[in-house]
MILUMKE-153002 format. One line per 2 residues: number of its first residue (from 0); for each residue x, y, z of C-alpha. Coordinates in steps of 0.1 Angstrom, whole numbers. Layout:
NUM) X:Y:Z  ...
//
This chain:
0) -292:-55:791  -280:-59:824
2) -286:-20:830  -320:-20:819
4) -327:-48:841  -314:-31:870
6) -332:4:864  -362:-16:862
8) -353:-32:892  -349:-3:911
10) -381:18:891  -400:-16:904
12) -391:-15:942  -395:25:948
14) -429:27:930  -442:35:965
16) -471:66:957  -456:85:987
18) -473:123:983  -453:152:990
20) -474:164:1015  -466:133:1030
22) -429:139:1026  -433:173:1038
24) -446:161:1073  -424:136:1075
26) -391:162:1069  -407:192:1089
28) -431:176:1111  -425:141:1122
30) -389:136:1126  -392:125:1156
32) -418:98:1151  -406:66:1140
34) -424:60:1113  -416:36:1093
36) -407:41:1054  -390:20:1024
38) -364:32:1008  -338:17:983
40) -303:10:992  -274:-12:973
42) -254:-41:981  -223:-43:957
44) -245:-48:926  -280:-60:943
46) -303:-30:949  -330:-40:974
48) -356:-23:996  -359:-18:1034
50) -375:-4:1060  -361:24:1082
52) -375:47:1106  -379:81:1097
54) -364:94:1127  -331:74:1121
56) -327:80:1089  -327:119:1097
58) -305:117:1128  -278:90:1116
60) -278:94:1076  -293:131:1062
62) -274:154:1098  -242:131:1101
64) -235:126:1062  -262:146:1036
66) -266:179:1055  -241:196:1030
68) -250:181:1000  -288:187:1002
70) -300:222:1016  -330:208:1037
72) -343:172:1045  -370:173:1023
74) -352:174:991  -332:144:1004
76) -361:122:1017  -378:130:982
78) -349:118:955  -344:89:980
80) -381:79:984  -386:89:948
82) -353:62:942  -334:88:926
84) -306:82:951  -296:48:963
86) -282:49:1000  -249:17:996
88) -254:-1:1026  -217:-6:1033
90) -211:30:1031  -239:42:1050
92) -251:15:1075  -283:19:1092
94) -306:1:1111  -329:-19:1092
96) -364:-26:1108  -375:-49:1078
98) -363:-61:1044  -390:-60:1019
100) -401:-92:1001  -419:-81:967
102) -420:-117:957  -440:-127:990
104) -473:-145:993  -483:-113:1006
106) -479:-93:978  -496:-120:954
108) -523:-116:980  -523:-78:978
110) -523:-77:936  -552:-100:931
112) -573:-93:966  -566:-57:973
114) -567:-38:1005  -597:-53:1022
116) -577:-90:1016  -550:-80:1035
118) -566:-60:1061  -591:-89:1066
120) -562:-117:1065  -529:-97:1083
122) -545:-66:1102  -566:-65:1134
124) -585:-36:1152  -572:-27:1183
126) -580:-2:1208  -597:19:1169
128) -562:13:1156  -548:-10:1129
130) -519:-32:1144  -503:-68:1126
132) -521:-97:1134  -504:-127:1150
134) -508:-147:1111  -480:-121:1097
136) -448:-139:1096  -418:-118:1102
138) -404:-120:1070  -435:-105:1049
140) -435:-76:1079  -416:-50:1053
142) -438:-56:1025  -471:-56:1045
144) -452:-17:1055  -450:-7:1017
146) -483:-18:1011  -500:0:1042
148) -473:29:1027  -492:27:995
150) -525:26:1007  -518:62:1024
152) -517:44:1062  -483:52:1082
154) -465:22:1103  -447:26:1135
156) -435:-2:1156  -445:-5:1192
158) -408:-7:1208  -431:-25:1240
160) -453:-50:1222  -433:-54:1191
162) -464:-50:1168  -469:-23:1137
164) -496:0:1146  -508:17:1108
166) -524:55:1114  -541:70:1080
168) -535:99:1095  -503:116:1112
170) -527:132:1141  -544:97:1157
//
């Protein structure tokens, strides 16, 4: 039982609809932007989601310690987006931007309002961009990333002003 709870753990948290193509710019393309993605990693027994930057997750994780085992990035960033491989925390440490709640208010919000909710409630225009309004709290930050995720928009943090700007497309 205990199994099946955590396979449908982990099936629940990395049900992100992630596109090749967008893999495919992220692990040929973009990894050098920090974009922001969710991916899986374990804890002892608890498997939980976080968010990472693209760029980090290439340079520190796949180059230092995945290089041999996968021929490109691509195949790596897929089984671990796809959850098919679980990064343990302990083992390989990386920096976290976000943890993701999937029991937030947030995501309630998201299931019965949709897109336009959240947009309307958490997201602002700014300068014709999407960025985090000032009515996010920090903790619902990583699942408001997996929903923009979901919704085909790509997150990267502003390193000056601290907010989440969210591009639907890589060339804005």
């Amino acid at each position: 039982m205990r199994t099946f709870i955590i396979l449908l753990l982990i099936f629940n948290l990395t049900s992100c609809n992630y596109e090749n193509s967008f893999i495919k710019k992220l692990s040929e393309n973009y990894r050098d932007h920090y974009i922001i993605i969710s991916i899986p990693i374990i804890n002892d027994t608890d498997t939980s989601e976080v968010c990472v930057t693209n760029t980090e997750l290439y340079k520190y994780i796949y180059s230092d310690r995945f290089s041999n085992q996968y021929s490109n990035y691509y195949q790596f960033l897929q089984l671990l987006i796809e959850g098919k491989l679980i990064l343990d925390e302990k083992k390989y440490p990386i920096r976290k931007i976000y943890r993701v709640n999937n029991n937030s208010q947030l995501r309630s919000e998201y299931d019965s309002g949709g897109l336009n909710l959240i947009m309307s409630k958490y997201l602002i225009n700014k300068e014709n961009k999407l960025a985090n309004s000032s009515k996010l709290k920090w903790e619902d930050r990583g699942i408001l990333v997996k929903v923009m995720l979901n919704e085909k928009f790509y997150p990267i943090e502003d390193d000056y002003s601290g907010e989440i700007w969210f591009f639907k497309s890589f060339d804005e």
